[in-house]
C-alpha positions in Angstrom: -43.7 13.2 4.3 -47.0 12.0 4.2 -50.0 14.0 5.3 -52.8 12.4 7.0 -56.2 13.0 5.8 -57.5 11.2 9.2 -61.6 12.1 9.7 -60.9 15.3 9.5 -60.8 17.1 5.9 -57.9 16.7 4.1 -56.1 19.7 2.2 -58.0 19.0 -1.2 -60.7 17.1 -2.7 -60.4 13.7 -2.8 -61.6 12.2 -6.2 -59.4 9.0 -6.5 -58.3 6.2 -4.3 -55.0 4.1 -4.3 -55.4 0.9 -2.2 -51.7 -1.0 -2.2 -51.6 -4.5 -0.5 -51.0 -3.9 3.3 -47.7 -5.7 3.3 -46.2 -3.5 0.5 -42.5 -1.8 1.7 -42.0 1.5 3.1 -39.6 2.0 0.8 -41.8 1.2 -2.6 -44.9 3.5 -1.0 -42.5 6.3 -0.6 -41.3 5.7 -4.0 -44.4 5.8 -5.5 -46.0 8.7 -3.9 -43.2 11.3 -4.6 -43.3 10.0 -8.2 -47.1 10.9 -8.2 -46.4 14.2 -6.7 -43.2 15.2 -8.7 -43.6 17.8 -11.1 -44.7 16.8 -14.7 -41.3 18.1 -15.8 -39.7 15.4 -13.8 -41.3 12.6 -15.3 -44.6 12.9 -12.6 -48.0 13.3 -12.7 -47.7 16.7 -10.2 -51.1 15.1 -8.5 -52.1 15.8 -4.8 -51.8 12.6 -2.3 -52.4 12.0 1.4 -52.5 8.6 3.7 -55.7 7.7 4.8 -56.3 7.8 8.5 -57.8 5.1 10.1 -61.7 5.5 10.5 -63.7 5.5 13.6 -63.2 2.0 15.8 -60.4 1.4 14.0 -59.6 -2.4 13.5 -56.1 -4.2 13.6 -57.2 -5.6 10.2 -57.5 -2.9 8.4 -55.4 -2.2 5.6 -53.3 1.3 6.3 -51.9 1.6 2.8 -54.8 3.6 1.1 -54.1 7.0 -0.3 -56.5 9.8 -1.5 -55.8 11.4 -5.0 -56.6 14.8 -6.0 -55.4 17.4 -8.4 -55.6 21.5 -8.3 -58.0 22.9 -10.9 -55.3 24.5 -12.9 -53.5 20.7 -13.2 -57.2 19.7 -14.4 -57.6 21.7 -17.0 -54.2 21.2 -18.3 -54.9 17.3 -17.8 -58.2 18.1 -20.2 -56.1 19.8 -22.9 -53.5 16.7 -23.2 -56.7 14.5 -23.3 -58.4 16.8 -25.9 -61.9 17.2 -23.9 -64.5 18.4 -26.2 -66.5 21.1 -24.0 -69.4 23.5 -25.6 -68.0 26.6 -27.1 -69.5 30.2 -27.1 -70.8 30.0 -30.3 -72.6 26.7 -29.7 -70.0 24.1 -31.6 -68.1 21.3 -29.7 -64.1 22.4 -30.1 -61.2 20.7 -27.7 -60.5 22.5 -24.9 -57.2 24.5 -24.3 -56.2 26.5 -21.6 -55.4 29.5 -23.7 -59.3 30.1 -24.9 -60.6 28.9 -21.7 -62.9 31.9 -21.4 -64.6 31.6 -24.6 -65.8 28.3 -23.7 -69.6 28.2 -22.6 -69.6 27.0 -19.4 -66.3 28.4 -18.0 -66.4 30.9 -15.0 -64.1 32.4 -12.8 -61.4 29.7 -12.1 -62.9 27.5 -13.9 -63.9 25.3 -10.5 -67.1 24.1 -12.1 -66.2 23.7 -15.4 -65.5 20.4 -15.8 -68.2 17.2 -14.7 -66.7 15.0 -11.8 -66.5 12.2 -13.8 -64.1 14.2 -16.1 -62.1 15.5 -13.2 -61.8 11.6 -12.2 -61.1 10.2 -15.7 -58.0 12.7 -15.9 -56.8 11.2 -12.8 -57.1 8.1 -13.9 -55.6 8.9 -17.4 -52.4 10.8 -15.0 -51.7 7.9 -13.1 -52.0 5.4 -16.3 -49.6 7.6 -17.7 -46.9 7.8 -15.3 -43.9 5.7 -16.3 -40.8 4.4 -15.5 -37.5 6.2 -15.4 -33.7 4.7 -14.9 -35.3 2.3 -12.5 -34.5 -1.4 -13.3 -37.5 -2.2 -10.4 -39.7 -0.7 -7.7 -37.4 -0.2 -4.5 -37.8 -2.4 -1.8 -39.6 -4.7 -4.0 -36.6 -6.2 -6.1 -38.8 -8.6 -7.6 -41.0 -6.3 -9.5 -39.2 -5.3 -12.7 -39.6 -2.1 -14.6 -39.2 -1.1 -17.7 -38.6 2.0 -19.0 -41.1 4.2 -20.9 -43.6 1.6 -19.4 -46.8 2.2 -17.1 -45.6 2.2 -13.3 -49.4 2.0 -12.0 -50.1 -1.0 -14.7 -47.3 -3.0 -13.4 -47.8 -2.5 -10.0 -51.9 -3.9 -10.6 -50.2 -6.9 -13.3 -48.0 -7.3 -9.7 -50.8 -7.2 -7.5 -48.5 -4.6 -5.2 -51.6 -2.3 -6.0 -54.9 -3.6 -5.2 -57.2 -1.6 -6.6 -58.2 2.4 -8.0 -61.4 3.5 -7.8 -62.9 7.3 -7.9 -65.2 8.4 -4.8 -68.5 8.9 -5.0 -69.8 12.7 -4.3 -72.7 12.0 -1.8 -74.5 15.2 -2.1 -74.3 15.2 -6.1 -75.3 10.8 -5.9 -78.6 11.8 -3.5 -79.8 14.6 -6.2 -79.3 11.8 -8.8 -80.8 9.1 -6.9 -83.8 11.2 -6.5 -83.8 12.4 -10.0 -83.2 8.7 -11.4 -85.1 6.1 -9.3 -86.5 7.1 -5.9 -89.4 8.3 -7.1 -91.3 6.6 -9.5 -92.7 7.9 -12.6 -93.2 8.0 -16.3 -90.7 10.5 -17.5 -87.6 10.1 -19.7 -84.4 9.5 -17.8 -81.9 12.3 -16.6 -79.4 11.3 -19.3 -77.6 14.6 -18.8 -77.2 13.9 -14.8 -76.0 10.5 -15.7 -73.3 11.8 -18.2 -72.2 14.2 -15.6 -71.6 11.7 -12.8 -70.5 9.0 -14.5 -69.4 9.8 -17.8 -70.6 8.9 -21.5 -70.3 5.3 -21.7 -73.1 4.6 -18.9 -74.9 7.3 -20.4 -74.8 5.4 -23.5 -76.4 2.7 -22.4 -78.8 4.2 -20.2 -79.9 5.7 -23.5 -80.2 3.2 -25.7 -82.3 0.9 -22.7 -84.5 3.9 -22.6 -84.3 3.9 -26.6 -84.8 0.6 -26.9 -87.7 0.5 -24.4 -89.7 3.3 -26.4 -89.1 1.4 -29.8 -90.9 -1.5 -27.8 -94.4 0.1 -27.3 -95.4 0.4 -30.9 -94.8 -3.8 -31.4 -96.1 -3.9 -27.9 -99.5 -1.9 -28.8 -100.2 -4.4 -31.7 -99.4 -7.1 -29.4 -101.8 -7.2 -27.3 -105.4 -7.1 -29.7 -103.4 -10.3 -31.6 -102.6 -11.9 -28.3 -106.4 -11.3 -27.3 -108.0 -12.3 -29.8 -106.1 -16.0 -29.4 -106.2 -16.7 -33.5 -104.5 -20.0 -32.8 -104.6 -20.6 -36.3 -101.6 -18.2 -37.4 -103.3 -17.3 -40.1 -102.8 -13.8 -38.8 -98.9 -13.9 -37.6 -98.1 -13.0 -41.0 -98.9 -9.1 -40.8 -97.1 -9.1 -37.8 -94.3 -11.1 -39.0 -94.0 -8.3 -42.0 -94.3 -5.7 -38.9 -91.2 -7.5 -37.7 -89.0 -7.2 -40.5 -89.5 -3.1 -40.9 -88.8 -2.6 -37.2 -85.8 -4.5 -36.1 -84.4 -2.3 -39.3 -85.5 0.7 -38.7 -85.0 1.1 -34.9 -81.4 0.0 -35.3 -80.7 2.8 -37.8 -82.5 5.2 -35.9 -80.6 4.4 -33.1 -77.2 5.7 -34.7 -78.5 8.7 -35.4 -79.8 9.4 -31.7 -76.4 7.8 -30.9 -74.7 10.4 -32.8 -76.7 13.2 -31.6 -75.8 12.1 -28.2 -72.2 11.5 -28.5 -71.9 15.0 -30.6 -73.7 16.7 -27.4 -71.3 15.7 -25.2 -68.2 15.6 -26.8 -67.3 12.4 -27.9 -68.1 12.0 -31.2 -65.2 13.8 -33.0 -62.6 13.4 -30.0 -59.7 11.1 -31.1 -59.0 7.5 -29.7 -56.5 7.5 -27.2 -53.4 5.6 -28.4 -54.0 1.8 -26.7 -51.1 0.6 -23.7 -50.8 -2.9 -23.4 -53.2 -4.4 -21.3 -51.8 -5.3 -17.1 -52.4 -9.0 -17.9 -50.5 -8.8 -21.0 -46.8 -10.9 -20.8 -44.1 -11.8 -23.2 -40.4 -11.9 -24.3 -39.1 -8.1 -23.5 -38.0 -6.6 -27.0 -38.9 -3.2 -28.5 -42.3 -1.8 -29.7 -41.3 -0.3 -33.6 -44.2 2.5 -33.0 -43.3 3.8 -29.4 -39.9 2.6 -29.6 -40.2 1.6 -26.3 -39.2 -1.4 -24.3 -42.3 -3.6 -23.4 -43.1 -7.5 -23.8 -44.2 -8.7 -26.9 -46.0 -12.0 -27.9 -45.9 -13.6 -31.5 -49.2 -13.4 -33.1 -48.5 -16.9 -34.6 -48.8 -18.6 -31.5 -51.8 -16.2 -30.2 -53.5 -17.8 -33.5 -52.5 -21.0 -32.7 -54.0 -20.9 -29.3 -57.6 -18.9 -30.6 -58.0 -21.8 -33.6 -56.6 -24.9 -31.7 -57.3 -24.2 -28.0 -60.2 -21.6 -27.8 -62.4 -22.6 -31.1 -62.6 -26.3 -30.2 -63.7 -25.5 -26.4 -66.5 -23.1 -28.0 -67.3 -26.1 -30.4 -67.8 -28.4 -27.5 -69.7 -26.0 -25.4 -72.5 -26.0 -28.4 -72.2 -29.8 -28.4 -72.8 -29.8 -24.6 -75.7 -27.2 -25.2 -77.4 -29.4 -28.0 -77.2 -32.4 -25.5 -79.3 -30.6 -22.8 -81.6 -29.5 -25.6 -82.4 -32.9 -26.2 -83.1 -33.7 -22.9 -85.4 -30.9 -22.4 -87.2 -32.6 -25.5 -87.7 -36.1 -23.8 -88.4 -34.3 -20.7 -91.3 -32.1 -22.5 -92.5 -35.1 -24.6 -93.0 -37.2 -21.3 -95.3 -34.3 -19.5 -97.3 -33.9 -22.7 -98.0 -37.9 -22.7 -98.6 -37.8 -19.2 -101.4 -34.9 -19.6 -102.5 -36.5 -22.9 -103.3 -40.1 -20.6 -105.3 -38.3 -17.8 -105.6 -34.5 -18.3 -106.3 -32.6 -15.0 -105.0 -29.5 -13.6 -101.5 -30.4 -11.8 -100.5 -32.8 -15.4 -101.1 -29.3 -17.2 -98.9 -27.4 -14.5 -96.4 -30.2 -15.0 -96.2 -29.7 -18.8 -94.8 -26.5 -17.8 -91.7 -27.8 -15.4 -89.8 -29.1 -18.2 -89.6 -25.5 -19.8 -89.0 -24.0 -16.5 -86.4 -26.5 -15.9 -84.3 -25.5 -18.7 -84.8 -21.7 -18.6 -83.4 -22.4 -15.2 -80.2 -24.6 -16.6 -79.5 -22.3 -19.8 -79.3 -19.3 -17.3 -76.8 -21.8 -15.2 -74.9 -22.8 -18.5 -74.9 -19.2 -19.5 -73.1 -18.1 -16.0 -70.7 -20.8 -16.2 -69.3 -20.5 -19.9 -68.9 -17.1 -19.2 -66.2 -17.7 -16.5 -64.5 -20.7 -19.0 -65.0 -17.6 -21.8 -62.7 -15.2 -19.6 -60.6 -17.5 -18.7 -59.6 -18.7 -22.3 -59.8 -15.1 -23.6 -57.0 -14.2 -20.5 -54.5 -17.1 -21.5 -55.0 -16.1 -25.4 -52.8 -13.3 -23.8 -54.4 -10.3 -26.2 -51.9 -7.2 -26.1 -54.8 -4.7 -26.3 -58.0 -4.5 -24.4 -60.8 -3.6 -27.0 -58.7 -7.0 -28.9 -59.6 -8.9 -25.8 -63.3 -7.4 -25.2 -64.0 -8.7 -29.0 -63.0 -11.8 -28.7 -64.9 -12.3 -25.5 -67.8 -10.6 -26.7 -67.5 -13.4 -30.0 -67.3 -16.2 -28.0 -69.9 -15.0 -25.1 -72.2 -14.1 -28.2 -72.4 -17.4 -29.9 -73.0 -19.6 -27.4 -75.6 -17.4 -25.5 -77.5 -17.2 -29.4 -76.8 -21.1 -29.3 -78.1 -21.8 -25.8 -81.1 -19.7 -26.2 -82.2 -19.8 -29.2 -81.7 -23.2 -30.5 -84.9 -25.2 -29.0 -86.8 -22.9 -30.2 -85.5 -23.1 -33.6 -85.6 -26.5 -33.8 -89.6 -26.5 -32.3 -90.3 -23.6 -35.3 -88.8 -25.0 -38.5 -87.7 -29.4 -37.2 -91.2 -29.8 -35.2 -93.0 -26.8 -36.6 -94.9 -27.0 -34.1 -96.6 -23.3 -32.7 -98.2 -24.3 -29.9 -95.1 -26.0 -28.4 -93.0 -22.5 -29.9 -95.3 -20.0 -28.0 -95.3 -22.0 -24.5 -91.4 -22.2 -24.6 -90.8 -18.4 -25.9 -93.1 -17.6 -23.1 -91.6 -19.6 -20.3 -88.2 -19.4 -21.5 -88.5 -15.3 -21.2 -90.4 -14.7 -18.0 -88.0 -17.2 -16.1 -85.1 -16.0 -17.8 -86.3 -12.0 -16.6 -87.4 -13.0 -13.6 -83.9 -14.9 -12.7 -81.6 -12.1 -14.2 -83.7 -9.5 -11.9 -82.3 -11.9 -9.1 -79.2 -12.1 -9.9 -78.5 -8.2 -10.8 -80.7 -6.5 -8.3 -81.6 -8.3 -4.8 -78.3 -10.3 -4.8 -75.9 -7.7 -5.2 -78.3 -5.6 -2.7 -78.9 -8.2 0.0 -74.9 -8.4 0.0 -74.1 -5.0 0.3 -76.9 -4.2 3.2 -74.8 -7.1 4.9 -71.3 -5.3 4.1 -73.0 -1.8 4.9 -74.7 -2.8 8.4 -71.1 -4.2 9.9 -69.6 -0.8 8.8 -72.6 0.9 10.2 -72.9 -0.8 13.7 -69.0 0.0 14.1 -69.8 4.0 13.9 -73.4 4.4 15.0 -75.4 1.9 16.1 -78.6 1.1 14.8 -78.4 4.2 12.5 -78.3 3.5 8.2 -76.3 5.1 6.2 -79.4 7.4 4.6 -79.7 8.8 8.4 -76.0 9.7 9.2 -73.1 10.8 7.0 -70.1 8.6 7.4 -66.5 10.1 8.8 -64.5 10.4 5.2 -62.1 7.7 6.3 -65.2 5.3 7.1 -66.5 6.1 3.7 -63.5 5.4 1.6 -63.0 1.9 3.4 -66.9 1.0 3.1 -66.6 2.3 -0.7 -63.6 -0.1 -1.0 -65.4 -3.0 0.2 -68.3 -2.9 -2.3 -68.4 -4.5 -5.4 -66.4 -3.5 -8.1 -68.8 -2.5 -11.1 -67.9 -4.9 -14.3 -68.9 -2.7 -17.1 -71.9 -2.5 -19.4 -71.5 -6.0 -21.2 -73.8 -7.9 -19.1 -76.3 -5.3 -19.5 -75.6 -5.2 -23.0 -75.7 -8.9 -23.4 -79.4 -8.8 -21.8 -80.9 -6.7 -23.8 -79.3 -8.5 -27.2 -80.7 -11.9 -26.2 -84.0 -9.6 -25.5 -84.2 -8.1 -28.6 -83.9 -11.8 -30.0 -86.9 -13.0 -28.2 -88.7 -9.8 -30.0 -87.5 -9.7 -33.4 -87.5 -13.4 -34.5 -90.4 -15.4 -32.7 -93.0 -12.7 -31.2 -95.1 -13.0 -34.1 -95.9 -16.3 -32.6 -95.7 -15.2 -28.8 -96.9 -11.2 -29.2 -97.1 -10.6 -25.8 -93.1 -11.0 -26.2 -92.7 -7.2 -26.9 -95.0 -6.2 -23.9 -93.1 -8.6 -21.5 -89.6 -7.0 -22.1 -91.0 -3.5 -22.2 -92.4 -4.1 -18.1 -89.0 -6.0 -18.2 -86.6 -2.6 -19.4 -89.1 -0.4 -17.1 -88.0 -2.0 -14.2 -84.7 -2.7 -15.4 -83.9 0.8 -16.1 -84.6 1.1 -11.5 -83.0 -1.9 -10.5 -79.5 -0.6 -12.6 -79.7 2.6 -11.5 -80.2 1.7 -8.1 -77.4 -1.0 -8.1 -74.9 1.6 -9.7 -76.0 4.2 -6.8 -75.9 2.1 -3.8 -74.4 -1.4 -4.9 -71.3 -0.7 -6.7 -68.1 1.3 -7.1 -68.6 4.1 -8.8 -66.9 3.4 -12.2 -64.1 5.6 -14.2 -65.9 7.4 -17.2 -65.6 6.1 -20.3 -65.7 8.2 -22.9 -67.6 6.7 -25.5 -68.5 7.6 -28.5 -71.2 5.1 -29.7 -72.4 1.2 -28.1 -69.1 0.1 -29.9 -69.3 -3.8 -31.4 -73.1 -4.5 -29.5 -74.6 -2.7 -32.5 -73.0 -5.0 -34.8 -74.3 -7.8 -32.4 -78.0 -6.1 -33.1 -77.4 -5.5 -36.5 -76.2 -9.3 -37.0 -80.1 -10.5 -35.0 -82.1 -8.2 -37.2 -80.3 -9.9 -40.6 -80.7 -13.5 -38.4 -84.5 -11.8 -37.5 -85.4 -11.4 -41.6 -84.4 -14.7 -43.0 -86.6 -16.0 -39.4 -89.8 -14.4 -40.0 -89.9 -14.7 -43.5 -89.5 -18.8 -43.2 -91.9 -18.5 -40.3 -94.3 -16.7 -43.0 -93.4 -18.9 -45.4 -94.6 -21.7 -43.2 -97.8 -20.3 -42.3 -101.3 -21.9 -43.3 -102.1 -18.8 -45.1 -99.3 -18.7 -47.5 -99.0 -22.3 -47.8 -102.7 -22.0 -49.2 -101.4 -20.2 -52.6 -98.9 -23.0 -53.5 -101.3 -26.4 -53.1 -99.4 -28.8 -54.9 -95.6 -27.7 -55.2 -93.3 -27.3 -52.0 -90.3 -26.4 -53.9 -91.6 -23.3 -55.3 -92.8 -22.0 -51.5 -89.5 -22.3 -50.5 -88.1 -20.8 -53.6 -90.2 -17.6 -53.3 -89.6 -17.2 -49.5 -85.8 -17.4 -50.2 -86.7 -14.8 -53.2 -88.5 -12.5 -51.0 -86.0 -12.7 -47.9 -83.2 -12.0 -50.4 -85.1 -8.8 -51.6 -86.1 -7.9 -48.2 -82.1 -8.1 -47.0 -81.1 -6.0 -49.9 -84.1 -3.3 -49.0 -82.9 -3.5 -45.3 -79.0 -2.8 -46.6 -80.6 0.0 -49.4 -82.1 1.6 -45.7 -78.4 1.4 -43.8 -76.9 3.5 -46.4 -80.7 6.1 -47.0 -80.9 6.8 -43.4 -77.4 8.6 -42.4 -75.8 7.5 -39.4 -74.8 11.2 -38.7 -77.6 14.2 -38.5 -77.0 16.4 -41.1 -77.0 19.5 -38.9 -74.0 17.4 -37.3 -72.4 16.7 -40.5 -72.2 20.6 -41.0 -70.8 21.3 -37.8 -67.9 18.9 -37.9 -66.9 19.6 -41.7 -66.8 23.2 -40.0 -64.8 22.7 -37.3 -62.3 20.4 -39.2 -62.1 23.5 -41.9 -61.1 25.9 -39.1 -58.3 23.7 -37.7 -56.6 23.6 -41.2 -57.0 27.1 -41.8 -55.6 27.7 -38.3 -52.7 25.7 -39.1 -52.3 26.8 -42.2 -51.7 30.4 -40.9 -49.6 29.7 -38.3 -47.4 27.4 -40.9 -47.1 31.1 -42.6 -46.4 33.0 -39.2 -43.9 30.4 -38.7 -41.9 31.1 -42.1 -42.4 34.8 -42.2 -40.7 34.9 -38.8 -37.9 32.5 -39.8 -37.7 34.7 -42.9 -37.2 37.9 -40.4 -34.6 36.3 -38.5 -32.8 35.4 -41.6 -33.2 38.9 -42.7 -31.6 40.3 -39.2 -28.8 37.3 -39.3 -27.1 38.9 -42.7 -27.2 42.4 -41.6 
């Protein structure tokens, strides 16, 4: 029977919600919610579930298949043993959690009620319902045309199916207004509530939250010599090459830095020694049924051969032609430029020198527009290479996504620095290409998403209390979930990422020509850092933790600019008037010193990866420590185990 959590309260907390298309059988709903309530024994997940009532006004339209998802805290706990949560132990070291020394950990209490974050609570929810699979049951009843397998995820198929619309956890509205007030409603220059963020929406977005903050901080010192050399206006360049040099230490040593602040981080809260969770096939994933030789279970499975086939013949070309496409609109911006500068040249007045600025506006505008629309083509192609695994699928579409935004971005000004070598032309198309391309992305990530949601939020609003926003009245829970439902659903962190890559690039390869770069994307992160957090407290979904451990492959995308950064800035020094001045009369052996001098400046940046430990040693200590327990621990209960087999042999012969 299901229980109907109507306005009212229902008999639990609700964390997670199931949305299932409103057409979807009695029969299959029924199905599926006594599988999620049977007992673990049974093959369930031994969750708590309830209908959702319909909210205040209720409309015809609305969908009446959404369910709330909850769990008791003793099923929670148990849920963070089988995921191997590291929580804080008394003595101060990061252990896995187990139920049996629950009270010697930290933080625990009582019951236990507060001891785990709500993002954690939500994430072992999540990981319940992922995990629940099929029985005996050839396909979902009522629904003969959705197969299942068995061994295989039940809530996977039913997404790949489109039966299930959508899971996403709740958002806590008295815990979101402390953070909203901690995070961005009042401004100020303080360091961000990293801790707060971690607890409400798990490590991942804490991750990044840090490193933008990171990032930002590692800004100021390139920013602070920025402005006297921008000031002064020493057109010549003589003087780019100190800050070139500057250059080539920091985009080295940040990035190193950065793993061990990363590792700190991670170690804090748990992640860093916690093992990866064995990978299920992704939802999207299809193939020829046959049997997986490591699970020995039944699931599709697609030749790599032809995956190959499809990446190299299919994909690769498409990338190739994209680039092609990219260099073509480069050209054009370079006939468009060259007519504005002859036009100012022929009668110079004020509106021919605004117009020698349209052509760079022009196509910061279109590589913004390119960017947006290979991105789709790059998801699409990366879906129909039909990867098994989902961190297989986010590195290919991070490769592809990554070349052609260096490509697109990147290119004119490469070819004005080292084809043209012109600086003049270099400094007015850094500049114009990043202030449009911030001031466009601000657009797009902030205002859009907001003015949309205000729009959503107001129609939801006017139904319940007229003229009232949602800041002045709390919502009935049923209004809630269906105005939660209706936001947008929160993509992940690689478009954030992806931002601050290209705008490291701007920094660490051309700001010794532009150095007002550094200071434009530190005002840049500052109000970055508000417009994200506002859009993940009011715009979004609230996301599903993920519990990461690091930035994952986007700081091998940094460490691949700063190596790209090097062999930039020392060509751009060997180019400069000052060091051209030492070798009058032979060409040849400027270039073969600057190539000497990048090659020993790669190898001292590679000599600092391995100097400068990725891991604290303090860390390093702890973890060697812990890992020593858990084999003396299991080596003694190895000998327990034997001495009491030994016992009952000894009792069997008499």
């Amino acid at each position: 029977m299901m229980l109907s959590a109507g306005n009212g309260v229902p008999s639990f907390t609700p964390r997670v919600v199931l949305e299932l298309a409103s057409d979807t059988k009695e029969e299959a709903i029924t199905w599926l919610l006594s599988r999620i309530r049977d007992t673990q024994y049974n093959g369930g997940t031994e969750l708590l579930v309830e209908q959702l009532g319909p909210g205040a006004d209720a409309q015809e339209k609305e969908n009446p298949n959404m369910f709330l998802v909850g769990a008791t805290w003793q099923r929670l706990l148990s849920g963070a043993e089988d995921l191997g949560l590291f929580k804080e132990f008394n003595d101060g070291s990061m252990r896995a959690f187990t139920c049996a020394n629950k009270y010697n950990f930290k933080d625990f209490k009582g019951d236990g009620d507060s001891f785990l974050s709500t993002a954690e609570c939500q994430y072992i929810i999540k990981h319940e319902l992922d995990t629940l699979r099929a029985k005996d049951e050839t396909h979902v009843p009522g629904l003969s045309r959705v197969k299942l397998y068995p061994g295989k995820s039940v809530i996977r198929r039913l997404l790949s199916k489109g039966i299930l619309i959508q899971v996403f956890p709740l958002h806590e509205k008295e815990e979101l207004k402390r953070l909203s007030f901690a995070w961005y409603k009042k401004v100020k220059l303080s360091f961000q509530p990293l801790e707060d963020i971690r607890h409400y929406y798990g490590e991942g977005q804490a991750l990044y939250f840090g490193f933008l903050e990171y990032f930002t901080f590692a800004l100021v010192p390139m920013a602070l010599i920025g402005v006297p050399y921008y000031l002064f206006d020493w057109e010549d360049y003589d003087k780019y090459v100190i800050f070139a040099s500057f250059n080539l230490v920091w985009c080295t040593v940040i990035l190193e830095l950065w793993k061990r602040c990363s590792s700190s981080l991670a170690y804090r809260w748990g992640t860093l020694s916690r093992k990866k969770a064995f990978e299920e096939p992704r939802p999207g994933f299809h193939g020829v049924l046959g049997f997986n030789p490591v699970t020995g279970r039944q699931e599709p499975l697609y030749p790599n051969a032809k995956r190959q086939l499809r990446v190299y013949l299919v994909s690769l070309p498409f990338v190739l032609l994209c680039l092609y496409l990219s260099l073509y609109v480069m050209m054009i911006y370079f006939l468009m430029e060259g007519w504005a500068l002859s036009v100012h040249d022929a009668e110079p007045t004020f509106w021919t020198g605004i117009l020698c600025f349209i052509p760079s506006v022009l196509y910061a505008v279109v590589i913004e527009i390119m960017n947006l629309i290979y991105r789709y083509a790059a998801e699409f192609l990366t879906e129909w290479e039909n990867h098994r695994l989902e961190s297989s699928y986010q590195n290919h579409l991070v490769l592809k996504v990554l070349v052609f935004n260096f490509f697109n971005c990147f290119a004119s000004l490469f070819y004005i620095a080292f084809v043209m070598q012109d600086m003049v032309l270099l400094r007015q198309s850094l500049a114009t290409l990043l202030i449009t391309s911030q001031i466009l992305n601000q657009l797009m990530e902030a205002f859009l998403p907001y003015w949309l949601q205000r729009r959503r939020n107001k129609k939801m609003v006017r139904k319940i209390h007229k003229g009232k926003t949602l800041e002045d009245q709390e919502l009935p829970l049923a209004n809630q979930v269906r105005l939660e439902a209706d936001m947008s659903t929160y993509l992940g962190t690689f478009d954030d990422y992806l931002e601050l890559f290209l705008l490291f690039g701007y920094v660490s390869l051309f700001s010794c020509v532009y150095p007002l770069a550094a200071v434009l994307v530190v005002l840049n992160n500052i109000t970055e850092v508000y417009s994200d957090a506002f859009k993940m407290c009011r715009v979004f979904k609230r996301p599903f933790s993920d519990p990461a451990a690091n930035i994952g492959v986007w700081q091998l995308a940094f460490e691949a600019m700063s190596v790209i950064a090097v062999v930039t800035n020392c060509s751009l020094i060997g180019m400069s008037p000052q060091v051209k001045a030492y070798f009058p009369d032979s060409d040849m052996q400027l270039i073969l010193w600057t190539v000497a001098i990048e090659h020993g400046l790669l190898a001292f940046k590679f000599i600092l990866t391995f100097l400068i430990p990725d891991v604290p040693k303090h860390i390093q200590i702890n973890l060697s420590r812990l890992e020593f327990e858990s084999r003396e621990a299991l080596k003694k209960k190895k000998i327990l185990e034997a001495s009491e087999v030994t016992k009952a042999r000894r009792l069997g012969s008499l």
